[in-house]
C-alpha positions as CSV (number, residue, x, y, z in Angstrom):
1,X,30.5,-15.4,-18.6
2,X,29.1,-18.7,-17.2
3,X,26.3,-20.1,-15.7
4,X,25.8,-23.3,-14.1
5,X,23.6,-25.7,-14.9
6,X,22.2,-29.4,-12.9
7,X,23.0,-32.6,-15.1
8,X,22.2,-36.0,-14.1
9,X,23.4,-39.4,-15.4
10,X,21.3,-41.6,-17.5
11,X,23.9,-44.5,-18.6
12,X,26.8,-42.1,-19.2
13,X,28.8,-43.3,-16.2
14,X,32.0,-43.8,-17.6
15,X,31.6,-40.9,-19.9
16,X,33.1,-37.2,-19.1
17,X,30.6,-34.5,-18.6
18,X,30.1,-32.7,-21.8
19,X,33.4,-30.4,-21.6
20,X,34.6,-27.4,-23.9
21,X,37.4,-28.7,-26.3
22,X,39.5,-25.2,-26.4
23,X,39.3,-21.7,-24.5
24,X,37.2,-19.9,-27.0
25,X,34.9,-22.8,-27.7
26,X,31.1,-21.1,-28.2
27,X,29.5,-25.4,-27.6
28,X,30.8,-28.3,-25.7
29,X,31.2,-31.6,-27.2
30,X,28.2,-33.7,-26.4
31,X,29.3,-38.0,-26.4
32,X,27.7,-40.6,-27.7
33,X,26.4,-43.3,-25.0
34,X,25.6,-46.6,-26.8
35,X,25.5,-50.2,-25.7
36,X,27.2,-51.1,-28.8
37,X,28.3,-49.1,-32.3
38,X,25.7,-47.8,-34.8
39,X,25.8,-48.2,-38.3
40,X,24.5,-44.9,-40.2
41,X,23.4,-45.7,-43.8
42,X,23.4,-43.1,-46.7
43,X,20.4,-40.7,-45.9
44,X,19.7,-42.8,-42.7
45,X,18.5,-40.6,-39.7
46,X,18.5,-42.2,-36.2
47,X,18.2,-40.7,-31.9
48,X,21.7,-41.1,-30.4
49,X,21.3,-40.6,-26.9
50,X,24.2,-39.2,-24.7
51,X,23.3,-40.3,-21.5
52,X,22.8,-37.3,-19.5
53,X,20.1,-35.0,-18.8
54,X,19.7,-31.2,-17.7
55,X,17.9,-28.5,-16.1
56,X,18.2,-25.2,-18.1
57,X,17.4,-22.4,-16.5
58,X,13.9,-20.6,-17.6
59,X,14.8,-17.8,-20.3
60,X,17.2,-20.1,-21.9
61,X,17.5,-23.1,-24.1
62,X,20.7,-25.2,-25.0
63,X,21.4,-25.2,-28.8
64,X,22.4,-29.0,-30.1
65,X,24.1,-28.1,-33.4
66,X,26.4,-30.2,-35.4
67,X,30.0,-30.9,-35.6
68,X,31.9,-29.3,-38.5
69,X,34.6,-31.7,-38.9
70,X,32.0,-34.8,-38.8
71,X,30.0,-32.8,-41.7
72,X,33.3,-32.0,-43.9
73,X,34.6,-35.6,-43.6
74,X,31.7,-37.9,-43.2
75,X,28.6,-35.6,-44.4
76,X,27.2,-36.2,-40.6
77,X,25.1,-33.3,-39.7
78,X,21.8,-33.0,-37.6
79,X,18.3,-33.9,-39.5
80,X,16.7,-30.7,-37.2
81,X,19.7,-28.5,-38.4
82,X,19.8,-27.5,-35.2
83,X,18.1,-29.3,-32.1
84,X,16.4,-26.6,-29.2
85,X,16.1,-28.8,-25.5
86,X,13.5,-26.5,-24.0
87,X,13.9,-25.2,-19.7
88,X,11.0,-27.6,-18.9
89,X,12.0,-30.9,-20.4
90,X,14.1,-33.1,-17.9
91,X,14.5,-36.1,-20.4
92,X,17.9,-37.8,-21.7
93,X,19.7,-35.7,-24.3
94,X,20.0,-37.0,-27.7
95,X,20.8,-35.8,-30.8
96,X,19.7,-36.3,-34.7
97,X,22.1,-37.2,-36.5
98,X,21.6,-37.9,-40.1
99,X,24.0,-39.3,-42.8
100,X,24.4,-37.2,-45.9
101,X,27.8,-39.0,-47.0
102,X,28.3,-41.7,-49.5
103,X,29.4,-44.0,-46.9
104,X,28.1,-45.4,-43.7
105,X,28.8,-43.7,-40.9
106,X,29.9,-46.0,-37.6
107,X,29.1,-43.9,-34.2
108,X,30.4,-45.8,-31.0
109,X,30.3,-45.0,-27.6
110,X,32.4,-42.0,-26.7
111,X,32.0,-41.0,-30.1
112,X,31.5,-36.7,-29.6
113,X,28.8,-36.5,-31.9
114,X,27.4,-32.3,-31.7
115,X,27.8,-29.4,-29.8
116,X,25.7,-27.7,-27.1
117,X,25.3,-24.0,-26.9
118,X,23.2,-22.1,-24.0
119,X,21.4,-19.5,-25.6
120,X,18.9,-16.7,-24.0
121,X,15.3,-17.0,-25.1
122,X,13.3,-14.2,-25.9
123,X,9.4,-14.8,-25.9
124,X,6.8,-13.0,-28.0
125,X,4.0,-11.1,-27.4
126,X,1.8,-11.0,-30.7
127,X,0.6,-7.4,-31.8
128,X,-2.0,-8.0,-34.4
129,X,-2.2,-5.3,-36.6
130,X,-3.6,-4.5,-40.3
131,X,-0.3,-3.3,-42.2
132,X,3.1,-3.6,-41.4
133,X,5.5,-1.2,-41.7
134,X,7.0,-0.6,-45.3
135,X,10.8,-1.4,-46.4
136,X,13.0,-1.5,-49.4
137,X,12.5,-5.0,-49.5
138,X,9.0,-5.3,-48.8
139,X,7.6,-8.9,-49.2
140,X,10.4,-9.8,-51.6
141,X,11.5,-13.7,-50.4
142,X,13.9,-15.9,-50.9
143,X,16.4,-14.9,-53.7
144,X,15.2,-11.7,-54.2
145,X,18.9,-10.5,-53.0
146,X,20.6,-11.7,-55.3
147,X,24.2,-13.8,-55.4
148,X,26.6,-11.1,-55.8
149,X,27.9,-8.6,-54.1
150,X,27.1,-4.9,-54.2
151,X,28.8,-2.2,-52.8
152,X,27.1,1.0,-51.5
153,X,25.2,2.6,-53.8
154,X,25.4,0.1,-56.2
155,X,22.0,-0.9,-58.6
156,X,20.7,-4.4,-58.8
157,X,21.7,-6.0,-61.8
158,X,18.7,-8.3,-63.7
159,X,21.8,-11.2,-63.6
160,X,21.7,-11.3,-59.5
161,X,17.8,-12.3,-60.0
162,X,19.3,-15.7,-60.8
């Protein structure tokens, strides 16, 4: 399935529209478009635009989410985890990148820095209530799963509290 969507240039003329690297590619590469290479410290955090603009449709969003190889070999991921462009904003794309290497990280033009993935958007309509309804889990948070794995029927161990 596809949809089309409007993009406009902002600086990215000698850039390729954002492009799907391989047939079953879920996010097309998104560039960097720089005037000149960035240096991305240890921990460092910085904007890097791309140069184009969209206009997503209402009832979706596009996704900006990192690039797996940049984050194995250079520890260069996004500082939002992953970035939401909402239907209504018409402004240049760019994406947060953040360093978590040990090195610096140099980003120059061309550079294809994240992903982009069009996702549908489902809005909420709040139903304020007194109770909610009761589950296994009940308010049980973060952890309260455990780290191993259990097979049907299988009782929670004290260890998988850990």
């Amino acid at each position: 399935m596809s949809k089309a969507l409007r993009i406009a240039r902002i600086g990215a003329h000698d850039l390729a529209l954002p492009a799907y690297q391989t047939a079953g590619a879920a996010g097309m590469d998104l560039q960097a478009c720089l005037p000149a290479p960035v240096a991305l410290a240890p921990a460092a955090r910085r904007a890097i635009p791309t140069g184009f603009a969209v206009e997503i449709p209402p009832g979706f969003e596009l996704q900006i989410r990192a690039r797996s190889g940049l984050a194995l070999r250079h520890g260069l991921t996004l500082a939002n985890a992953v970035g939401t462009i909402d239907s209504d904003y018409r402004g240049e794309l760019a994406v947060l990148l953040i360093n978590l290497g040990e090195g610096i990280v140099t980003i120059a033009h061309g550079d294809r820095i994240a992903q982009a993935v069009l996702a549908p958007v489902t809005r909420i309509a709040w139903e304020e209530c007194a109770d909610l309804a009761q589950t296994a889990r009940g308010a049980n948070g973060f952890g309260s799963t455990g780290t191993h794995a259990r097979g049907p029927g299988t009782e929670r161990r004290e260890d998988d509290r850990r």
